[in-house]
C-alpha positions, 0 to 999 in steps of 0.5 A: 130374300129379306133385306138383312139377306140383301145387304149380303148380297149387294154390299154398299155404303148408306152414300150409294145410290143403289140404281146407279150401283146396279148399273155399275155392277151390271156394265161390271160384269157385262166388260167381264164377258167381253174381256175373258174367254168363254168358259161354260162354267165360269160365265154361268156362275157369275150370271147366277152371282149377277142375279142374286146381286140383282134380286137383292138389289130390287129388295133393298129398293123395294121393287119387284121383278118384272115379268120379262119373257122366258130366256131364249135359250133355244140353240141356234145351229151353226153350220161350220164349213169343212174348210177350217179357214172358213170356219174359223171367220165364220166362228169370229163373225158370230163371236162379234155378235154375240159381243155386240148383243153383251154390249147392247144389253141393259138388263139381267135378262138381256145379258142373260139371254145374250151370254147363253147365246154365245155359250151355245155357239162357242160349244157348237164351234168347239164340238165342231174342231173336236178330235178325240186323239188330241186328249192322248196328246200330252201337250198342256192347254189350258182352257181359259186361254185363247190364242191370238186369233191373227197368230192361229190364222197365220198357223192355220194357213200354214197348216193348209199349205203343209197338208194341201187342202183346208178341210176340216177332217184332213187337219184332223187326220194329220193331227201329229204333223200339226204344228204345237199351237194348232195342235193346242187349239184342237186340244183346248176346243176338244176339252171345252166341247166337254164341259 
């Protein structure tokens, strides 16, 4: 990347001090993460968007990419229980994680290593509550918007007393007795174990 190329990619006025603008963009993207739900495509373009920023950044300061190890990008595999209560506190405890691993990165590679770990659970997780015959369902989700946690546990325990049991494969099998919004989230994790 040229420097004229690299004014581009990083904008900034000629009173910036460019470390302390990389460090911003990167806390920047890092609140980014934390604060909107995980979607696959959407967290990896703004990665790729973070890493053009970052190349032109070390042009315009005239550094070099140090030579960091390759991203971790081995999946990790996740064991979610049968009993969806179960599963979702499992689920959440690892979210936190990975929440913790985004807050203590302070590099590229960090955040990088760290977002396609959580990617990687969040598909696991969402592959695990999958259930083809919520996509015949007409009731709208959307993708992007997650469910108070505390609000689908309530529902989740409902749904355990309603069906008498909390395993994973009888919730599925009584999909149309389901209430709407565990209904939703079967159908939102369903479609987001597409993507």
């Amino acid at each position: 990347m040229n420097k004229e190329q690299a004014h581009i990619f990083f904008p900034h006025s000629s009173e910036d001090d460019l470390d302390d603008l990389w460090e911003q963009r990167l806390f920047e993207q890092k609140q980014f993460f934390l604060t909107r739900p995980p979607i696959r495509k959407v967290w990896e373009g703004r990665l790729n968007r973070l890493a053009q920023q970052h190349q032109a950044y070390l042009t315009l300061t005239e550094q070099t990419m140090v030579d960091e190890s390759p991203l971790d990008i081995t999946q990790k595999q996740h064991e979610f229980p049968d009993d969806f209560i179960a599963a979702f506190h499992a689920f959440h405890t690892l979210r936190n994680q990975h929440k913790s691993k985004v807050l203590q990165a302070q590099n590229l590679h960090d955040l990088n290593n760290s977002v396609h770990q959580w990617l990687n659970t969040e598909g696991q997780f969402a592959k695990h509550w999958s259930h083809p015959a919520s996509e015949e369902d007409q009731i709208e989700v959307v993708r992007g918007k997650e469910p108070d946690p505390m609000e689908l546990l309530k529902e989740l325990k409902k749904t355990a007393k309603v069906i008498d049991t909390t395993s994973l494969n009888v919730l599925k099998e009584n999909y149309n007795n389901l209430s709407e919004s565990v209904k939703k989230e079967v159908k939102r994790l369903t479609l987001l174990a597409k993507d």
